[in-house]
C-alpha positions in Angstrom: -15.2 -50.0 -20.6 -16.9 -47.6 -18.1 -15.7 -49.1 -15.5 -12.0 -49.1 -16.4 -12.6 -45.1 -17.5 -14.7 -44.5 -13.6 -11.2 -46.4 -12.2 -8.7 -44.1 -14.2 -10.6 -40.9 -13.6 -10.4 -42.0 -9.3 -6.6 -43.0 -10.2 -6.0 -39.6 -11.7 -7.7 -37.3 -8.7 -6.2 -39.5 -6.2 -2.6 -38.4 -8.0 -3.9 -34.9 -8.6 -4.6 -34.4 -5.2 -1.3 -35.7 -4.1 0.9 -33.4 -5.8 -1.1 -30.6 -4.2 -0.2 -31.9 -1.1 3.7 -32.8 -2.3 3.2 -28.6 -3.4 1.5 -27.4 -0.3 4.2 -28.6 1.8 7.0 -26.9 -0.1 9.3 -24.7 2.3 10.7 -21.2 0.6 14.0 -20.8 1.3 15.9 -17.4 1.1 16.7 -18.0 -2.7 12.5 -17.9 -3.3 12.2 -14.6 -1.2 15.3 -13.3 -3.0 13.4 -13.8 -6.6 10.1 -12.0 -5.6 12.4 -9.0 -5.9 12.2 -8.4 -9.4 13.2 -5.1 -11.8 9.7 -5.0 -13.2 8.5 -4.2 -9.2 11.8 -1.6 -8.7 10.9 -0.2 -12.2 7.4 0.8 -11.8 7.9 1.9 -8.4 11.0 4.0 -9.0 8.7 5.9 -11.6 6.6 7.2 -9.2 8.8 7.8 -6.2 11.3 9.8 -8.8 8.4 10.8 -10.7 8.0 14.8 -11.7 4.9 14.7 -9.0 7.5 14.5 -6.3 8.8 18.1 -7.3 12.4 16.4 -6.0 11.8 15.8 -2.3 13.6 18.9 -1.1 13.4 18.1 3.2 9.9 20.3 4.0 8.9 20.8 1.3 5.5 19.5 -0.2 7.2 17.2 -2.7 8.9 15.8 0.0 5.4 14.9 1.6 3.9 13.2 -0.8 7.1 11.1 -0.9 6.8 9.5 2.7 3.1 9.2 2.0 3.6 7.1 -0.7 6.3 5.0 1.5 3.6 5.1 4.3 1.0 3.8 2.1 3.7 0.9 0.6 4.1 -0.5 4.3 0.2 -0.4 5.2 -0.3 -2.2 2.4 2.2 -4.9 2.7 1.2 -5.6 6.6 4.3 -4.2 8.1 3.9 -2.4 11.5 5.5 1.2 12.5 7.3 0.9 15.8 5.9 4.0 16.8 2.7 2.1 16.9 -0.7 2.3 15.3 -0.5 4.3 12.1 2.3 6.8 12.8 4.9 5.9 10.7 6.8 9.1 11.1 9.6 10.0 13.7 9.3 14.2 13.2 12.3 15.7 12.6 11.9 19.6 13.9 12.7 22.2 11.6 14.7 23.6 14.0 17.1 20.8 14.0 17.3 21.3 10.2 19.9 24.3 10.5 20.9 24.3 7.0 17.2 24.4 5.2 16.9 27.8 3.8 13.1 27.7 4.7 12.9 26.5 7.6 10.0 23.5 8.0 9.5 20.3 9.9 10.4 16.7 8.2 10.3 13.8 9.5 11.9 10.0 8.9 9.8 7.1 8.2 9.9 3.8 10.1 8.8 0.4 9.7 9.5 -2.4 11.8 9.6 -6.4 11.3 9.9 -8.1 14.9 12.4 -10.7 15.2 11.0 -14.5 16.4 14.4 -15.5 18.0 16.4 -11.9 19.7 13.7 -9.4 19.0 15.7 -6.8 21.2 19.0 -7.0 18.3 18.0 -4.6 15.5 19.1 -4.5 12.3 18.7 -0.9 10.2 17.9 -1.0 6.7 18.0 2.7 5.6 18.5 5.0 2.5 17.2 8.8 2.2 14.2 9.5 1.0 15.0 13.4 0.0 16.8 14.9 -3.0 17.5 18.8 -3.7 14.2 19.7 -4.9 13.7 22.1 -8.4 15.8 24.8 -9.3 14.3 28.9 -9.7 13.4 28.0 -13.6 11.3 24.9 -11.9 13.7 22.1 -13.6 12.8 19.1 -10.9 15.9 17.3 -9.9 14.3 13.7 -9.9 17.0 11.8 -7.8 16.2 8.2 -9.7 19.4 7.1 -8.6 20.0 9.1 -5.8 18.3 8.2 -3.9 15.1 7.0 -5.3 17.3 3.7 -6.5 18.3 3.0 -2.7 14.6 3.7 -1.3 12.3 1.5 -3.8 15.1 -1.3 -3.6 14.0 -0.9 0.7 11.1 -1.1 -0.3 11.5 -4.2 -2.5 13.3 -6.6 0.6 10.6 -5.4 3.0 8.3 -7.2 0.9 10.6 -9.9 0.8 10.6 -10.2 4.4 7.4 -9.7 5.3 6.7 -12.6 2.4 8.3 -14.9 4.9 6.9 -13.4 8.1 3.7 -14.7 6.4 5.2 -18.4 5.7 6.4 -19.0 9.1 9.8 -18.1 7.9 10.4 -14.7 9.8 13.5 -13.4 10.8 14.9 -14.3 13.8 16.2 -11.0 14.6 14.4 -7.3 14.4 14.6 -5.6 11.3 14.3 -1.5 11.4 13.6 -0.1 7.4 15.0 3.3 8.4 13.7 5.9 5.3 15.7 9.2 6.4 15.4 12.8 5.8 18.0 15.3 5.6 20.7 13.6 3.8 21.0 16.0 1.1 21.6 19.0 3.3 23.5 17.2 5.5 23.1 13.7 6.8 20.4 15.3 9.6 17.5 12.5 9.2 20.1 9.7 10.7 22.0 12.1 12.6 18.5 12.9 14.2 17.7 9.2 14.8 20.9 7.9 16.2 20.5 11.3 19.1 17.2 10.1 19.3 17.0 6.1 18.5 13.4 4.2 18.7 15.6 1.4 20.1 18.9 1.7 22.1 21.8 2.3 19.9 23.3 -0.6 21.8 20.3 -3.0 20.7 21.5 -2.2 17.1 23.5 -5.1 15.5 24.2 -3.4 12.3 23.4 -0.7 9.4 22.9 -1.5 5.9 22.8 1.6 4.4 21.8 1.9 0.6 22.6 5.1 -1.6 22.6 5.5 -5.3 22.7 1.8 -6.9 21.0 2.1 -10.2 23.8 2.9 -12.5 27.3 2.6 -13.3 29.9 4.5 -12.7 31.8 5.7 -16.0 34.7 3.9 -14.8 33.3 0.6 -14.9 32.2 0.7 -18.3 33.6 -2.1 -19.3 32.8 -4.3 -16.0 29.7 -3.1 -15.1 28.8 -6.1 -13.1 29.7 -4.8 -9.8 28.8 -3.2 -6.6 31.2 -0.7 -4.6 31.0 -1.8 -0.6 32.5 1.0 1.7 32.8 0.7 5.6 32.6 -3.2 5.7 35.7 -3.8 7.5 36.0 -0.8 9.5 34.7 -1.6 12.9 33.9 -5.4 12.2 35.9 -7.7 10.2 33.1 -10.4 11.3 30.4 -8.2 9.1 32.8 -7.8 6.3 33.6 -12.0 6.2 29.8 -12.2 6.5 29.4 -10.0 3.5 31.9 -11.8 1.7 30.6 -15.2 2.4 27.2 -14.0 1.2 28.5 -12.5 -2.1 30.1 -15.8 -3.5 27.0 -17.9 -2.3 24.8 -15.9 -3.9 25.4 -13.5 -6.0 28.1 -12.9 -9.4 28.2 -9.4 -8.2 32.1 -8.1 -8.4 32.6 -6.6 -5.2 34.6 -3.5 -5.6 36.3 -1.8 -2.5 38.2 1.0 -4.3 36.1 3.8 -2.1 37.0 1.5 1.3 40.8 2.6 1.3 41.1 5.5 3.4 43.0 7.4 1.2 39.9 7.9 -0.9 39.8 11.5 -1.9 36.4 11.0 -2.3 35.8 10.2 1.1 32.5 8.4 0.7 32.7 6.6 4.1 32.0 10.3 5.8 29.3 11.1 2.8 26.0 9.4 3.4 24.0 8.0 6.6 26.1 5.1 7.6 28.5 7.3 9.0 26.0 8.5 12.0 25.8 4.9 12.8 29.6 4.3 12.4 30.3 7.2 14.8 28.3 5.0 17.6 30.4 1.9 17.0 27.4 0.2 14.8 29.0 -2.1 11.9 28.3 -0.6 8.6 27.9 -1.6 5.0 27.5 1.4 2.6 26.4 0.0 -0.7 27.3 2.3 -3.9 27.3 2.3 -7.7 29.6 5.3 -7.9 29.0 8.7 -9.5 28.2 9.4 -13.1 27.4 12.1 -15.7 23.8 13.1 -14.2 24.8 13.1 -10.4 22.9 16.3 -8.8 21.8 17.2 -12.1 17.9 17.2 -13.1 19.3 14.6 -16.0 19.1 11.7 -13.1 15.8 10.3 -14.1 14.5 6.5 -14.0 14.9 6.4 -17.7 18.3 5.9 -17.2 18.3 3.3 -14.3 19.8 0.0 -15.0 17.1 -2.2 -13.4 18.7 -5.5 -13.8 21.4 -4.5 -12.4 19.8 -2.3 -9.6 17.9 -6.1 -8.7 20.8 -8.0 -8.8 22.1 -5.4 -6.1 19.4 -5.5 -4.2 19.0 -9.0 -3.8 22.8 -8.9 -2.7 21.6 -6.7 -0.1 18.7 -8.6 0.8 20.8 -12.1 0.8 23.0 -9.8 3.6 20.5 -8.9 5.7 18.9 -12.3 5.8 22.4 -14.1 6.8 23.0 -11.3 9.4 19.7 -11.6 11.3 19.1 -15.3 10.9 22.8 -16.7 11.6 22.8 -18.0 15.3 25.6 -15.4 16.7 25.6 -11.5 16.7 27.4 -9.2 14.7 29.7 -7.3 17.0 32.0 -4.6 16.5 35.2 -6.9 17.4 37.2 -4.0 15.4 37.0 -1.1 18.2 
């Protein structure tokens, strides 16, 4: 009998042992690195970012500091490089280029770079703004949850992503730029200030993906509030926009709404957030949108009201995007102009 019991127990390791193997050997693929971003991770981190302590990022200001601190401090941690090299993470914006700041001070953008394995000179930009409009004279803080603390964390959340699979061997093959601009609020001057002064040639840049507001539903889509508004898609590439498509039904059940992409839009949300600097150098752009709502500009637009399951079910849209763009074997080119 103790025999037989010694030979089962071997039997048993020997089998233990190779299903570890069978496990170690398991590749990721994109669908893994899409799950890691999760509405728990967006959640907690949207809390702080459009927390009261960030006095509501006005450009200069000190609220506004601590914000690209904390993004700073997100990218150390995760093992993601600055392009500027060593630990300056921040491409200054003068405050004499911020014309419109009623007190005048110096911002700055905040960069972090992923280097492609394949075409490391084509550069993809992943940006949203990092600002809002600050507190009012009776000291109300206007949070920005959804604009554009929403956009910002859900960067935050596919760098990790990324850099998940830089770890596994699984890297992109072309650079990714995570682009965190200042400005936008007062006037689209963080990416205005980048693309007059690019960390790599405007020409190098295969696309933007730009990200603003996509934490809540607009008022409109009550009743369909599975959805994401995509603006600028088709504009200067119709390859982009079939790319985008293609993505969408693969991955996502995401209704993809392009009511704000007809040019009659009164709205004119194609002109209204940083995309549009890139568009006006003949870069493809993807602006993605959930619309405005009842707490827009208004200190009422706080992460208690952010629909997080939603907002991840965005963002890994967004994510899936950026992975098919920077890993297919052609370049995304402006075949539009």
């Amino acid at each position: 009998m103790k025999i037989y019991i010694i030979a089962m127990l071997a039997i048993a390791t020997v089998a233990c042992t190779s299903a570890q193997k069978t496990t170690s050997k398991k590749q990721n693929t994109v669908e893994d690195y899409a799950a890691t971003i999760t509405s728990n991770e967006l959640k907690e981190m949207l809390y702080v970012y459009a927390g009261d302590n960030m006095r509501g990022r006005m450009t200069g200001s000190k609220g506004q500091k601590l914000a690209v601190q904390y993004l700073k401090d997100f990218y150390v941690a995760q093992g993601i490089k600055s392009p500027l090299g060593g630990d300056n993470y921040f491409q200054n914006v003068p405050a004499s280029y911020l014309t419109r700041l009623k007190e005048p001070a110096d911002s700055e953008n905040v960069v972090a770079f992923i280097e492609g394995s394949e075409f490391p000179e084509q550069i993809i930009i992943l940006s949203a703004h990092l600002d809002h409009v600050g507190v009012d004279d009776d000291g109300n803080v206007f949070n920005g949850a959804d604009d554009d603390g929403s956009g910002t964390v859900a960067m935050l959340e596919m760098a990790e992503a990324f850099q998940r699979a830089v770890k596994e061997g699984k890297g992109p093959k072309r650079s990714i730029l995570f682009l965190h601009v200042t400005g936008e609020e007062i006037g689209l001057f963080g990416s205005r200030y980048y693309t007059e002064n690019p960390l790599f040639p405007l020409a190098n840049t295969v696309c933007n993906l730009n990200t603003d507001m996509i934490g809540r539903i607009d008022p409109d889509k009550a009743d369909t509030p599975n959805y994401i508004y995509l603006i600028g898609s088709d504009k200067l590439s119709q390859e982009l926009h079939e790319v985008s498509e293609a993505v969408a039904k693969k991955h996502s059940d995401l209704l993809i709404d392009y009511t704000y992409n007809d040019e009659n839009d009164p709205n004119r949300f194609y002109y209204r957030s940083d995309h549009y600097n890139f568009a006006k150098n003949n870069i493809p752009v993807i602006f993605y949108f959930n619309g405005v709502h009842a707490d827009y500009h208004k200190i009422s637009d706080t992460p208690d009201k952010i629909e997080y399951d939603l907002m991840e079910k965005r963002t890994r849209l967004i994510f899936h995007t950026a992975w098919e763009i920077a890993n297919r074997e052609q370049r995304i080119t402006a075949d539009k102009l």
